[in-house]
DRENPA-3360 file (N, C-alpha, C; in nm, 2 decimals, always signed):
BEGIN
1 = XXXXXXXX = +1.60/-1.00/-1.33/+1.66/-0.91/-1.23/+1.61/-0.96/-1.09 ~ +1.68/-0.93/-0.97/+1.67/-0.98/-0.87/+1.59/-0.87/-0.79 ~ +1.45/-0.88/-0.73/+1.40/-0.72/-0.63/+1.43/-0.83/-0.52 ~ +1.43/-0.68/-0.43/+1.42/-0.71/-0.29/+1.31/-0.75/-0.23 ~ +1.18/-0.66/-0.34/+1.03/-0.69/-0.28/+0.95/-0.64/-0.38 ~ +0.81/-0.66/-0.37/+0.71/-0.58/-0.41/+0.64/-0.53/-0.31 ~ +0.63/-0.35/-0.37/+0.52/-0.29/-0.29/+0.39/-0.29/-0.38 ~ +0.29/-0.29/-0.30/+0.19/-0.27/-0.41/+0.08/-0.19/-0.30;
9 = XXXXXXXX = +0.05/-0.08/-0.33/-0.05/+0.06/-0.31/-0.15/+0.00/-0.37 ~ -0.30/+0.00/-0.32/-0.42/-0.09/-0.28/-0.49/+0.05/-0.29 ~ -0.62/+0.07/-0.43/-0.69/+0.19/-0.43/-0.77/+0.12/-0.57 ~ -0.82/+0.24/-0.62/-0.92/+0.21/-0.73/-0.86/+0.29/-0.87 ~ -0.83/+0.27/-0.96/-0.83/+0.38/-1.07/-0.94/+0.46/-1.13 ~ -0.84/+0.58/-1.12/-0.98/+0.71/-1.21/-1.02/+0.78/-1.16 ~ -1.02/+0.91/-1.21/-1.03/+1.06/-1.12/-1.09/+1.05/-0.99 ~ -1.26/+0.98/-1.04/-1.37/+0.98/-0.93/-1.27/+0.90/-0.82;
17 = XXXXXXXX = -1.21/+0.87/-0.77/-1.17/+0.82/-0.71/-1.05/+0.86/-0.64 ~ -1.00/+0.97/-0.71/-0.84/+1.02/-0.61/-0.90/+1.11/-0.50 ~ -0.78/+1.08/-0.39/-0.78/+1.16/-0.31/-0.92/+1.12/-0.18 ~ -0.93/+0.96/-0.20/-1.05/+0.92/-0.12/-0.96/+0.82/-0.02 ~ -1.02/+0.77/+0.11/-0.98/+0.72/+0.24/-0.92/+0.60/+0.17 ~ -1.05/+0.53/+0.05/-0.96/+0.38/+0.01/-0.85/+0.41/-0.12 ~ -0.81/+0.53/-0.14/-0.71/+0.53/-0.24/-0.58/+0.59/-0.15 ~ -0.57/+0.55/-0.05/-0.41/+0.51/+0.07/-0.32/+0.51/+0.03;
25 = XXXXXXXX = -0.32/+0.36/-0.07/-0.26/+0.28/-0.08/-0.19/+0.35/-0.21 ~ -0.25/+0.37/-0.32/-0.21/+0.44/-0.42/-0.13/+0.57/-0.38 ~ -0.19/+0.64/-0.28/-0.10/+0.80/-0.23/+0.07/+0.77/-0.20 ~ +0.08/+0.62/-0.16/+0.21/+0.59/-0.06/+0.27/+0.62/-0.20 ~ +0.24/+0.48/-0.29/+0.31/+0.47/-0.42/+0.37/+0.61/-0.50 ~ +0.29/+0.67/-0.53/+0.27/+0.81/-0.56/+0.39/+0.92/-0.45 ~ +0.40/+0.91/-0.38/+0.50/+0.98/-0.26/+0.63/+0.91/-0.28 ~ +0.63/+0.73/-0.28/+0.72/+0.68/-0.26/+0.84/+0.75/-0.46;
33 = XXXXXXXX = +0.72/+0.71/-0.50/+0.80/+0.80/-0.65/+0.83/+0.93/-0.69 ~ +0.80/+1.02/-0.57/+0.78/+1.13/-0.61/+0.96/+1.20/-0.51 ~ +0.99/+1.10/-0.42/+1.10/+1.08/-0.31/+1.22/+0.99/-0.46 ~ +1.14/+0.90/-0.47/+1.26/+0.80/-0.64/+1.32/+0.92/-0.71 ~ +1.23/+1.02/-0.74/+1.26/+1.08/-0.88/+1.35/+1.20/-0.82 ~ +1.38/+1.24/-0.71/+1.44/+1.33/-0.65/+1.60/+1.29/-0.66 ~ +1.62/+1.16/-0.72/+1.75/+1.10/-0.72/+1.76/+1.05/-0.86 ~ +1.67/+1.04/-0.93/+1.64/+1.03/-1.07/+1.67/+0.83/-1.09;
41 = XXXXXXXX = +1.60/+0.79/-1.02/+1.64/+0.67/-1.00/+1.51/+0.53/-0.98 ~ +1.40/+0.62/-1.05/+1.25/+0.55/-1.07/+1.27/+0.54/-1.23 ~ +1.21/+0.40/-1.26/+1.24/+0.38/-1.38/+1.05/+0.33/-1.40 ~ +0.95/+0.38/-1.50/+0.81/+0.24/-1.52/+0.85/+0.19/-1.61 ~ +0.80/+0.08/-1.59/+0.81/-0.01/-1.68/+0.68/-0.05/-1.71 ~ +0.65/-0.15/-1.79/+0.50/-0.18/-1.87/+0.48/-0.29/-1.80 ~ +0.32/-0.25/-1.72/+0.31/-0.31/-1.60/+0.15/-0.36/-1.68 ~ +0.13/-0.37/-1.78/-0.02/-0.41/-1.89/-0.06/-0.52/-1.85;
49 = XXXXXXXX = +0.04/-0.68/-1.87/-0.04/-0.78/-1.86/-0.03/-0.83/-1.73 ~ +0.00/-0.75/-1.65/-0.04/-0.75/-1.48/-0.16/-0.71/-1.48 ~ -0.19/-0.56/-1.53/-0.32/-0.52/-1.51/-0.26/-0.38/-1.41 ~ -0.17/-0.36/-1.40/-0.15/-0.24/-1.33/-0.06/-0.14/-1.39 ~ -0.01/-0.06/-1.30/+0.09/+0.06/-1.34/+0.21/+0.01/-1.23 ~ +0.33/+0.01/-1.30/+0.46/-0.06/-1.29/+0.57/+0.03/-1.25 ~ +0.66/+0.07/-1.15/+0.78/+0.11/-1.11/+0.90/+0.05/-1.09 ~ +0.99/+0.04/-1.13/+1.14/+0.00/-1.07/+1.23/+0.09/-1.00;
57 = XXXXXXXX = +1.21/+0.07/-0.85/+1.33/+0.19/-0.79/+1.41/+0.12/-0.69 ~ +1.52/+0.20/-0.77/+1.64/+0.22/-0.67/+1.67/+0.35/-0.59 ~ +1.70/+0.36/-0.47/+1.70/+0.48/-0.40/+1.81/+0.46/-0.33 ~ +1.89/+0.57/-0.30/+1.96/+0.54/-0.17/+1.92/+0.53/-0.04 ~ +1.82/+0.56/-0.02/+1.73/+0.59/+0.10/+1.71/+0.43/+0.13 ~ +1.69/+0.38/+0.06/+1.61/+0.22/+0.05/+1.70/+0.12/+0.03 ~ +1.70/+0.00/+0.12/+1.83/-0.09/+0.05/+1.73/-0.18/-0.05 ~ +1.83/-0.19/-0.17/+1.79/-0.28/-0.29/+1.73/-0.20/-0.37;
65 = XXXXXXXX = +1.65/-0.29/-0.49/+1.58/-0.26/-0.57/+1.43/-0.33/-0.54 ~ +1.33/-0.23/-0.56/+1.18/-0.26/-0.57/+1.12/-0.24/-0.67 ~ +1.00/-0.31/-0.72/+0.90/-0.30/-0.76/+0.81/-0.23/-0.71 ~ +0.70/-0.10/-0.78/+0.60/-0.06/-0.66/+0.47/-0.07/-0.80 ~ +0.33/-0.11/-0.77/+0.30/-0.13/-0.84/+0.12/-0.08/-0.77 ~ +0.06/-0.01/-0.85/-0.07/+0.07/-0.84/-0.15/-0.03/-0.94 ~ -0.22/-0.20/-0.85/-0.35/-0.21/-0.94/-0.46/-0.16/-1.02 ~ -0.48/-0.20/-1.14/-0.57/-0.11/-1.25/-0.74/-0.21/-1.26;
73 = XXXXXXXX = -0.72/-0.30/-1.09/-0.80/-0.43/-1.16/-0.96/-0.34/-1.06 ~ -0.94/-0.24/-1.04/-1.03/-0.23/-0.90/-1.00/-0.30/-0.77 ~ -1.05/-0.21/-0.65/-1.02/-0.29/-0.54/-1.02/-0.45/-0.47 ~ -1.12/-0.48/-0.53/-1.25/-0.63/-0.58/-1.14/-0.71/-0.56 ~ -1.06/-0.65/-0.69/-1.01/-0.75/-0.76/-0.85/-0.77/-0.78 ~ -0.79/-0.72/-0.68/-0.65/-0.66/-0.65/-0.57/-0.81/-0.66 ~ -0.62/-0.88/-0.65/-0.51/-1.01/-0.62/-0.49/-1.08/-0.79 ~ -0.62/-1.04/-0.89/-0.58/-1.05/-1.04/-0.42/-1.01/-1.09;
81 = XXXXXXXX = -0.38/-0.86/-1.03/-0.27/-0.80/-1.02/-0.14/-0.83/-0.97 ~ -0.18/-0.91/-0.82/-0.05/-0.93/-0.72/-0.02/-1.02/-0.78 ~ -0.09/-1.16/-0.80/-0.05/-1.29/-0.81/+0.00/-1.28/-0.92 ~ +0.00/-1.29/-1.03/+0.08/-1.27/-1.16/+0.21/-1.21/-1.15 ~ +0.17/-1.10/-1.10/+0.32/-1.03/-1.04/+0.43/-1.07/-0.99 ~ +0.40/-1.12/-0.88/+0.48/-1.21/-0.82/+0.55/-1.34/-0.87 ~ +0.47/-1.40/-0.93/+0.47/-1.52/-1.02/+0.58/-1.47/-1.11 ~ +0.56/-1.37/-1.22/+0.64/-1.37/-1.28/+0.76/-1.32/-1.25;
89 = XXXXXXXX = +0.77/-1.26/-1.17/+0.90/-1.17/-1.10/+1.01/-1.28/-1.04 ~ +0.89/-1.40/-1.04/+0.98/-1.58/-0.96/+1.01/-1.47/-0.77 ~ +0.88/-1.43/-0.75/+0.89/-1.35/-0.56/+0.77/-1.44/-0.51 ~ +0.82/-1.46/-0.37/+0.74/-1.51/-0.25/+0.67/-1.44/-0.21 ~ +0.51/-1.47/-0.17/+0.45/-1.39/-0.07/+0.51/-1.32/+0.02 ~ +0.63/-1.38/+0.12/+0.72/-1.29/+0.18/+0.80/-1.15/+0.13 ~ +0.78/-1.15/+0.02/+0.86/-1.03/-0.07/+0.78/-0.92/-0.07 ~ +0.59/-0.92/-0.03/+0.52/-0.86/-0.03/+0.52/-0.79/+0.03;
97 = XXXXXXXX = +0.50/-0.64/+0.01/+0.39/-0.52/+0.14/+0.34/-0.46/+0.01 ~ +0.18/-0.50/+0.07/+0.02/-0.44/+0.05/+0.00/-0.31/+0.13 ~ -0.01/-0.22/+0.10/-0.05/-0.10/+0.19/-0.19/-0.02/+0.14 ~ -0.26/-0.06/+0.20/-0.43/-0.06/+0.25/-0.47/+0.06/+0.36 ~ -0.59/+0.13/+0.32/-0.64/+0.19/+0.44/-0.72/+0.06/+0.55 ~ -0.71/+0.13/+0.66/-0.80/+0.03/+0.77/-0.87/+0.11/+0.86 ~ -1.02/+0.05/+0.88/-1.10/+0.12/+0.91/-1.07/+0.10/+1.06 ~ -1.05/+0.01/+1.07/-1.05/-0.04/+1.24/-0.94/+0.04/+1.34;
105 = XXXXXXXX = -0.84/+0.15/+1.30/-0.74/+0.20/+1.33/-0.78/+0.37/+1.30 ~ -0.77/+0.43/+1.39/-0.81/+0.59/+1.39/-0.77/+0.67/+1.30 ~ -0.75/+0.76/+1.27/-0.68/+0.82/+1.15/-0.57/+0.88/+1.18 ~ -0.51/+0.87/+1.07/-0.32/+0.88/+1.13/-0.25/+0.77/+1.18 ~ -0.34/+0.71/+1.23/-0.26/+0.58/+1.30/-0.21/+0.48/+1.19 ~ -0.10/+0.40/+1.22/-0.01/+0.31/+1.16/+0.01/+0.18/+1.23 ~ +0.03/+0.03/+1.14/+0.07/-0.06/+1.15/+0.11/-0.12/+1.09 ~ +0.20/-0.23/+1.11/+0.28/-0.31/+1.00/+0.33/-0.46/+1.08;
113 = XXXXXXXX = +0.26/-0.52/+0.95/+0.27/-0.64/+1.00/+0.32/-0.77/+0.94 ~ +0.33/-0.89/+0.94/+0.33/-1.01/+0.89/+0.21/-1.11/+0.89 ~ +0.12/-1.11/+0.77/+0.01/-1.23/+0.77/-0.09/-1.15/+0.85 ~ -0.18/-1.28/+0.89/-0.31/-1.20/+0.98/-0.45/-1.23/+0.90 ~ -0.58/-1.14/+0.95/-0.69/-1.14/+0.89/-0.69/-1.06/+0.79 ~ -0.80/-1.03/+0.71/-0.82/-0.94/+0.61/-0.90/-0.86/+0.64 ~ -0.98/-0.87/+0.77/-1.12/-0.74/+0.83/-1.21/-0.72/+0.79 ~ -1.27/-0.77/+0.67/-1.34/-0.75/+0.58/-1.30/-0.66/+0.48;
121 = XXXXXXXX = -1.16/-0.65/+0.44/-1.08/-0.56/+0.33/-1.07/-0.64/+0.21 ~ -1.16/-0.64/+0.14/-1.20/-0.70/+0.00/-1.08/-0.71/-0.09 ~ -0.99/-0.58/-0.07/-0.83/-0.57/-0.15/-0.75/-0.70/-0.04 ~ -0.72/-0.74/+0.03/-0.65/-0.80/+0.09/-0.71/-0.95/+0.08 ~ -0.86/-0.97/+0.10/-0.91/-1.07/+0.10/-0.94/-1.12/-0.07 ~ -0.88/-1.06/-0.15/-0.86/-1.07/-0.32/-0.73/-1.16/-0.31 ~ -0.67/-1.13/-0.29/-0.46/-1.10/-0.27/-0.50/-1.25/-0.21 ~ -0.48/-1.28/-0.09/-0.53/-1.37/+0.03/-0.56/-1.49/-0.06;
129 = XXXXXXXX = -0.69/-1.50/-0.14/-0.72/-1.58/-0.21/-0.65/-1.68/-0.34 ~ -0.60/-1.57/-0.42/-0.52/-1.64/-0.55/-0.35/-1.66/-0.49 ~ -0.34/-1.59/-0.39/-0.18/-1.63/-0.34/-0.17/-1.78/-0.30 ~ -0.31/-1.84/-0.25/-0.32/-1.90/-0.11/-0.25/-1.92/-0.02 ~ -0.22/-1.79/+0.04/-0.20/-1.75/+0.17/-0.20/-1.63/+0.18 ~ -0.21/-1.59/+0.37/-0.24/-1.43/+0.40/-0.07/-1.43/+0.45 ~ +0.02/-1.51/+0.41/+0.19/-1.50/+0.52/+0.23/-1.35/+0.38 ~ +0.18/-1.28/+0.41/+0.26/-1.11/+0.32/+0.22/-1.00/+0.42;
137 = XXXXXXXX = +0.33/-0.91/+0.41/+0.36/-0.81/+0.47/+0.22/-0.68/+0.46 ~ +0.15/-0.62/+0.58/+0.11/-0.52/+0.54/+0.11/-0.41/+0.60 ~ +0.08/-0.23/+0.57/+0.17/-0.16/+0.58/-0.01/-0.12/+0.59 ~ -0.07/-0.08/+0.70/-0.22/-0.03/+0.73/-0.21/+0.11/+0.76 ~ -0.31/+0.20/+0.70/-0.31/+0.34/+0.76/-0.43/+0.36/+0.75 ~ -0.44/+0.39/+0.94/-0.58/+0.39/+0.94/-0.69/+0.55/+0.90 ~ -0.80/+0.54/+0.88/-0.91/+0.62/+0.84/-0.97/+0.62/+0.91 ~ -1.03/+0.56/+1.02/-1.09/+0.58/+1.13/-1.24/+0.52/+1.06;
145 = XXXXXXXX = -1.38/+0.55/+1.15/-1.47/+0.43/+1.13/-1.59/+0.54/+1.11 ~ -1.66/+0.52/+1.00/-1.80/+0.64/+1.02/-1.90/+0.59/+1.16 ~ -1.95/+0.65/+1.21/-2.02/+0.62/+1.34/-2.14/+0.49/+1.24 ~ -2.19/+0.50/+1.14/-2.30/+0.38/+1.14/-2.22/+0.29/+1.04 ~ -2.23/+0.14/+1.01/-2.16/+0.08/+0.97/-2.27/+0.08/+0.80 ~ -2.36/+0.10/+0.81/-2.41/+0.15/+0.65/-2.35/+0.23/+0.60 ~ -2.30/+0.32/+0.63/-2.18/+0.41/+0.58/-2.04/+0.42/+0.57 ~ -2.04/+0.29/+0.55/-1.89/+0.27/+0.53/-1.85/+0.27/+0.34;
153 = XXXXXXXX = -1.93/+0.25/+0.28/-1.89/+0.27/+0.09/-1.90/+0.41/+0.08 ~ -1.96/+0.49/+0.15/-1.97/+0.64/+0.14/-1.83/+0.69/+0.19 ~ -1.78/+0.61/+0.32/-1.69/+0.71/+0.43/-1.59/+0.65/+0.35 ~ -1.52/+0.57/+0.30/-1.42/+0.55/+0.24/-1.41/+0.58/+0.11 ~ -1.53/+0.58/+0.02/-1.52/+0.64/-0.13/-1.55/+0.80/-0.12 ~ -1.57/+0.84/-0.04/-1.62/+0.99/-0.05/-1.48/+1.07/-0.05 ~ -1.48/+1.22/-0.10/-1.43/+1.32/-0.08/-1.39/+1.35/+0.04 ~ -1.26/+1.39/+0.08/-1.25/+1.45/+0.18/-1.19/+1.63/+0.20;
161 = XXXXXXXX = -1.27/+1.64/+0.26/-1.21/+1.80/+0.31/-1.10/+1.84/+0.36 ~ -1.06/+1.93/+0.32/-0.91/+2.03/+0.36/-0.83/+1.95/+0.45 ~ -0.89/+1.93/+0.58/-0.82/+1.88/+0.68/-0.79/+1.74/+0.72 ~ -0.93/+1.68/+0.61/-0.90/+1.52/+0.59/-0.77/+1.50/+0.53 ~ -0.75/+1.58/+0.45/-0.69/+1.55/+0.31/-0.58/+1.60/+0.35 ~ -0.51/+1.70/+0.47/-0.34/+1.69/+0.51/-0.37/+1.61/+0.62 ~ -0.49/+1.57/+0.70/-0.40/+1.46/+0.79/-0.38/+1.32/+0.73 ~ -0.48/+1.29/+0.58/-0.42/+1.18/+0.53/-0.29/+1.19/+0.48;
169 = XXXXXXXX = -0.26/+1.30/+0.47/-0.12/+1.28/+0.38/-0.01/+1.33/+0.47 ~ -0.08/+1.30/+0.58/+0.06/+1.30/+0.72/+0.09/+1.17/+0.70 ~ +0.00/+1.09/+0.71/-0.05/+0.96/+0.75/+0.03/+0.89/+0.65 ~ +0.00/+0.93/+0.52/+0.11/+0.81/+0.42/+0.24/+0.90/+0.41 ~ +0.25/+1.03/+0.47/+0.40/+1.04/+0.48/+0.51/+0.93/+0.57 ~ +0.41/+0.91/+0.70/+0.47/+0.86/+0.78/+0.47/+0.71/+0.73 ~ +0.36/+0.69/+0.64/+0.38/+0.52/+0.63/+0.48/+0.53/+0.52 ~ +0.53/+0.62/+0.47/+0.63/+0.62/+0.37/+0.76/+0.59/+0.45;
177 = XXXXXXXX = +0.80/+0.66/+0.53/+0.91/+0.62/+0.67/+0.86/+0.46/+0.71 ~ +0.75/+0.45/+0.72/+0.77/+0.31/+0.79/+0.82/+0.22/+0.66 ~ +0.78/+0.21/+0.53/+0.84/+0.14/+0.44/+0.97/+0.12/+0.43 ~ +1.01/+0.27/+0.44/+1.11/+0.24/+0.41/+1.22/+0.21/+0.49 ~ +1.19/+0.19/+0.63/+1.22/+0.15/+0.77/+1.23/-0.01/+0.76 ~ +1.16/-0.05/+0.74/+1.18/-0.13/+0.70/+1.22/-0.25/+0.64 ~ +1.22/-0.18/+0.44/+1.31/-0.22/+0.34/+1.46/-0.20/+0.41 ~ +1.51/-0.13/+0.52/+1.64/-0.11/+0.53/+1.65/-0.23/+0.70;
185 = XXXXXXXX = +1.59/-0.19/+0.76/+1.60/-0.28/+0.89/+1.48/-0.43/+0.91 ~ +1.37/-0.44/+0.85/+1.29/-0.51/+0.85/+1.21/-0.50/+0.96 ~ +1.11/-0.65/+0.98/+1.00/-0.60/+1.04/+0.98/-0.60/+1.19 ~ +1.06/-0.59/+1.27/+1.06/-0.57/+1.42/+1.07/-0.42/+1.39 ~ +1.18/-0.30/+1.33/+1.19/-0.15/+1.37/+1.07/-0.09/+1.31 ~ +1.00/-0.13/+1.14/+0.90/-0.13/+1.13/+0.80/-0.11/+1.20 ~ +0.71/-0.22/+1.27/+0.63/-0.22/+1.33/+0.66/-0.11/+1.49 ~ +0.77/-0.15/+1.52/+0.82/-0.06/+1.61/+0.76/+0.14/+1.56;
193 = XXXXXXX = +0.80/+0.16/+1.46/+0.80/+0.28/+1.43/+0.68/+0.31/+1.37 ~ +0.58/+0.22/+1.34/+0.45/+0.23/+1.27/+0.36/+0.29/+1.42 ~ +0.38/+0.16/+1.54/+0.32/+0.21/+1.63/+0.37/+0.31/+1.73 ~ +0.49/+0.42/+1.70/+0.49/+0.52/+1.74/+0.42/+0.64/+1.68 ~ +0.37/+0.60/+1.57/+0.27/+0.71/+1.51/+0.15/+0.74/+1.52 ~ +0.17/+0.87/+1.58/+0.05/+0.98/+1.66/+0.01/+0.95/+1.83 ~ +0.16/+0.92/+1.90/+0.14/+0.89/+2.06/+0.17/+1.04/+2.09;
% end
């Protein structure tokens, strides 16, 4: 079958872990399916010897058909997941959007881009490695930055409170609009519409 693309939602698996700054990436996926099934038109499929959890959607909202896919490899190790994926699907790095939290961007804030650095984002700089190349699409929502930089495995794996926890989920609503902005116009209105979020 022919996709339009792979998304793949960049997080960790397992309780201890939902609902934290670095599991973003997993919330989009999760929204993006939860918007599929309202049309009854999300299909998983067995996503095992990838190493992840697997979706096929068609939407009307969205042109084509996608792949959305929640790594099971740990963050570390996210590109164990992509590269295979892709590989087997016979898709280009260009077919990609990775959507990652970013520390370097405030919270709520959005970006979307083509290629670039990895920031010290160990999920991207995984991906980056076994692809060889960074030319793939990515879809950033930022978390904003703990004031000391020792505390950054705490501020992104930690719990967050009441108010963390709806303005992150403003935040991958809206990156849900930019995806799918997108998947229908590509990446000039994208990026366009990423960086109108929260002026």
């Amino acid at each position: 079958m022919n996709y339009s693309g792979l998304l793949v939602g960049l997080g960790n698996p397992g309780a201890r872990y939902e609902r934290t700054r670095h599991n973003c990436g997993f919330a989009l996926v999760s929204a993006l399916l939860e918007l599929a099934e309202q049309s009854c038109v999300v299909q998983q499929v067995n996503g095992a010897k990838f190493s992840c959890e697997l979706w096929r959607v068609s939407m009307p909202q969205v042109r084509g058909t996608w792949l959305a896919a929640r790594p099971l490899t740990f963050m570390n190790l996210s590109g164990r997941c992509v590269q295979p994926l892709l590989a087997w699907h016979k898709m280009q790095p260009e077919q990609l959007v990775v959507v990652h939290d970013e520390l370097d961007l405030p919270p709520g804030k959005l970006r979307f881009k083509l290629g670039g650095g990895n920031a010290g984002h160990n999920g991207l700089k995984s991906i980056a490695e076994l692809l060889g190349t960074s030319n793939f699409y990515r879809l950033r929502i930022g978390i904003g930055h703990p004031q000391h930089k020792d505390d950054v495995p705490a501020w992104v794996l930690g719990h967050l409170d009441a108010e963390d926890r709806a303005r992150l989920q403003d935040a991958v609503s809206n990156a849900l609009l930019t995806f799918i902005t997108f998947a229908n116009n590509g990446l000039e209105d994208a990026a366009k519409f990423a960086r109108s979020i929260g002026k």
